[in-house]
N, C-alpha and C positions, 0 to 999 in steps of 0.2 A: 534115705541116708542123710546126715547130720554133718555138714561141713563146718569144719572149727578153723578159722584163719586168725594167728596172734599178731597183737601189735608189740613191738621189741623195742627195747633203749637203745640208743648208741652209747652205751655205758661200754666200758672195754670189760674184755672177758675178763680181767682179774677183781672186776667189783662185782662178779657175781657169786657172791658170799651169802651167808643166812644171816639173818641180821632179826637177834629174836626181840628186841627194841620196836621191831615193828608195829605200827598199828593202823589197819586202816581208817578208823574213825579221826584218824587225827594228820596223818602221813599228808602231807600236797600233791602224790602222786601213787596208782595201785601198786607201785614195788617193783616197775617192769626191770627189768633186769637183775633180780634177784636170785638166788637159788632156792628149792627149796627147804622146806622146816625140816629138819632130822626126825622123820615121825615113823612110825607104824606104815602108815601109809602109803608112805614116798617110800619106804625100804621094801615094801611085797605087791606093792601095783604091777609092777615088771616095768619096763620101758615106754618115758613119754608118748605120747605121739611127736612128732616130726612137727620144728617150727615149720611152720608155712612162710613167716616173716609179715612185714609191715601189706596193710591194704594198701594198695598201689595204682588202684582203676577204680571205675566206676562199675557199680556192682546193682545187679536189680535181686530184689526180694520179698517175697509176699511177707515175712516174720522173718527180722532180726531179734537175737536174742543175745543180752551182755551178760558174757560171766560163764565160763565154762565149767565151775563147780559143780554142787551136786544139785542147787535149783538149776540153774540153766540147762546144764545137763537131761535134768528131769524133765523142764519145761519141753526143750528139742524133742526129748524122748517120745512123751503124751502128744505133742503136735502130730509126729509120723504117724505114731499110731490109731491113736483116736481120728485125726483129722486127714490122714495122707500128706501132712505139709513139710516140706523140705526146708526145715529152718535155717537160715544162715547162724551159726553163732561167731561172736567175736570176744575176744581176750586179749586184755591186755598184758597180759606175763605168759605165763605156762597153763595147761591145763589143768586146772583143781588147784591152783596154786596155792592160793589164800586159804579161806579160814575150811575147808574141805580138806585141804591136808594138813589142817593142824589140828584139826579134833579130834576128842577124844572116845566118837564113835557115838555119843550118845546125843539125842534126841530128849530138849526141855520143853517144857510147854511155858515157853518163854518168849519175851522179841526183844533183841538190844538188850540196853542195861537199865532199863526201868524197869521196878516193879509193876504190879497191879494197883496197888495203892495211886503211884506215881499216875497210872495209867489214866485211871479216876478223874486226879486233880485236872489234870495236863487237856484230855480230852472229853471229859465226863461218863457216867456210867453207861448209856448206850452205846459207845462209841467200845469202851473194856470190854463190854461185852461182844460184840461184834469183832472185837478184835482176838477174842479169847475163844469163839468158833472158830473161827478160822483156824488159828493156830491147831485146835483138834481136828480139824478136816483136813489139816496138812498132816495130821499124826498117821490119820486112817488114809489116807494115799501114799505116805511111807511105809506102813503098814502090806500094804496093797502091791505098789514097784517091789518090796522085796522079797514076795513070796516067788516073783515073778524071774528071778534073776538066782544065781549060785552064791549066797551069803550067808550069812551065820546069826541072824538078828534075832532076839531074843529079848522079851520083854522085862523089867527089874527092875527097882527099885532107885533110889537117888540118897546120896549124900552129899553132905551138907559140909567143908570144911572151913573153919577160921581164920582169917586173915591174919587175925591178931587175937590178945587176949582180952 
């Protein structure tokens, strides 16, 4: 079993608002005390888990794991199982807070906001390419966790829309 313990703001409850401005690539702090995104997701998950609140003590653990999203999550997940290891996870807002509950459900064969091209320049072609395995052996292990779980996932296609004209 996978213990999640969040870390919380002393924000007072009424600044816990959506705040779609957010981003964490740029934010100085992961958004703890925020609410979450008005999404699909936050509206048919059913009920949080239970804050646990601020770590408080000293904790021992074979595997901590940051980010209770869908890799971490994931990650916890394959340690139990594969491994028998009882990973600690920690979070600093809610669970799946961040960018887990605000997508759009789809899976890119992307990382961040670089291209491939970018990818190239920045760290060179063995490096893209090593990087561009990966991301397909994360496809086929999403692939994999969701035959294994009650989901709806379902392979398809990708658009493309314009920012501008």
């Amino acid at each position: 079993m996978t213990q999640t313990m969040q870390f919380t703001s002393d924000a007072p409850a009424t600044d816990r608002r959506y705040d779609p401005q957010y981003d964490p690539l740029v934010s100085p702090n992961p958004g703890a005390g925020r609410a979450y995104a008005p999404s699909y997701w936050v509206a048919s998950a059913g009920t949080p888990p239970r804050d646990d609140g601020p770590v408080s003590a000293d904790m021992d653990a074979d595997v901590v794991v940051i980010g209770s999203g869908s890799t971490g999550m994931s990650t916890a997940l394959y340690l139990a199982q594969e491994h028998g290891i009882q990973a600690l996870v920690l979070e600093a807002n809610q669970t799946a807070w961040g960018c887990s509950s605000r997508s759009g459900g789809q899976g890119q064969n992307a990382s961040g906001r670089l291209t491939r091209s970018q990818w190239i320049e920045r760290w060179g072609l063995d490096v893209a390419k090593q990087l561009d395995r990966e991301i397909r052996t994360g496809f086929e292990n999403f692939k994999a966790l969701t035959e294994e779980i009650d989901c709806d996932a379902t392979d398809g296609g990708h658009l493309y829309l314009a920012h501008r004209p």
